[in-house]
C-alpha positions, 0 to 999 in steps of 0.5 A: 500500500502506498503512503498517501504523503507519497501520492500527494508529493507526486501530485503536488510536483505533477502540478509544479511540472505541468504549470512550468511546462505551460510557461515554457510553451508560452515563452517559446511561441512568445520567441517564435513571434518575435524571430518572425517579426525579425525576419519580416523587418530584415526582408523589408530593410533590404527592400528598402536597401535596394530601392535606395542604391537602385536609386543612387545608382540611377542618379549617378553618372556612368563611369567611363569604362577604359581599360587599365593601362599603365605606361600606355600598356592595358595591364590586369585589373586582377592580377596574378599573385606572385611574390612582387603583388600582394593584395592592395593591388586588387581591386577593393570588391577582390580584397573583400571577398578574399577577406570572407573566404579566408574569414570562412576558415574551409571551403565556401560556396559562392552563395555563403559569400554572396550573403555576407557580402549582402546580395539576393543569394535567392536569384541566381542572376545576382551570384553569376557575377560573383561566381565570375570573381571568385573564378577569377580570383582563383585563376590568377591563383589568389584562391583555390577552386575545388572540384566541387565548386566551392573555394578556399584561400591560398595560404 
């Protein structure tokens, strides 16, 4: 026979239990909201992101696209590593995205970079040109490419 002390400890921690339980639910659901409404005002602000650099772009005037040249020769805009060029020779969207793949610490794909440097990862169009980069990058032996398409720094 079981002592009824006993039973009423159990019952009394079954209550404790399933009211902690119910607070726990609440706050859960109570974070969930909140994650929502976060993800709700980062898609909004980089609406908005676009809309003003489509804007600045827009009333900017084209810049003149001449080729490089130095000494009336056409040089490289990237060029290939060696020991007389280090990376302030690159142009500054190169450097940036050198700086994520070696921040990355193993091999990343182009849309891991793509979302730290802010752009659309979800249409395809806006991660072409920065595949064309990191290719680049990596022909001119600045990054490594591996054969399964992602890319890692040279040491």
């Amino acid at each position: 026979m079981v002592d009824p002390e006993v039973r009423e400890r159990i019952a009394a921690r079954r209550a404790e239990l399933n009211g902690l339980e119910e607070q726990l639910v609440k706050r859960l659901d109570q974070v969930r909201a909140e994650r929502n409404e976060l993800a709700v005002a980062e898609r909004v602000l980089a609406r908005v992101s676009e809309q003003i650099a489509g804007e600045r772009a827009a009333s900017a005037p084209a810049p003149a696209l001449a080729p490089a040249r130095v000494a009336g020769r056409a040089v490289l805009l990237v060029p290939h590593r060696g020991d007389s060029v280090d990376e302030t020779a690159l142009p500054g969207d190169y450097r940036r995205i050198l700086v994520i793949v070696r921040a990355a610490g193993g091999p990343v794909q182009v849309r891991a970079v793509g979302e730290e440097l802010g752009l659309q990862v979800e249409v395809r169009g806006k991660l072409e040109p920065l595949r064309a980069k990191l290719v680049k990058l990596a022909d001119r032996g600045w990054l490594h490419k591996r054969g399964d398409g992602k890319f890692t720094a040279r040491l």
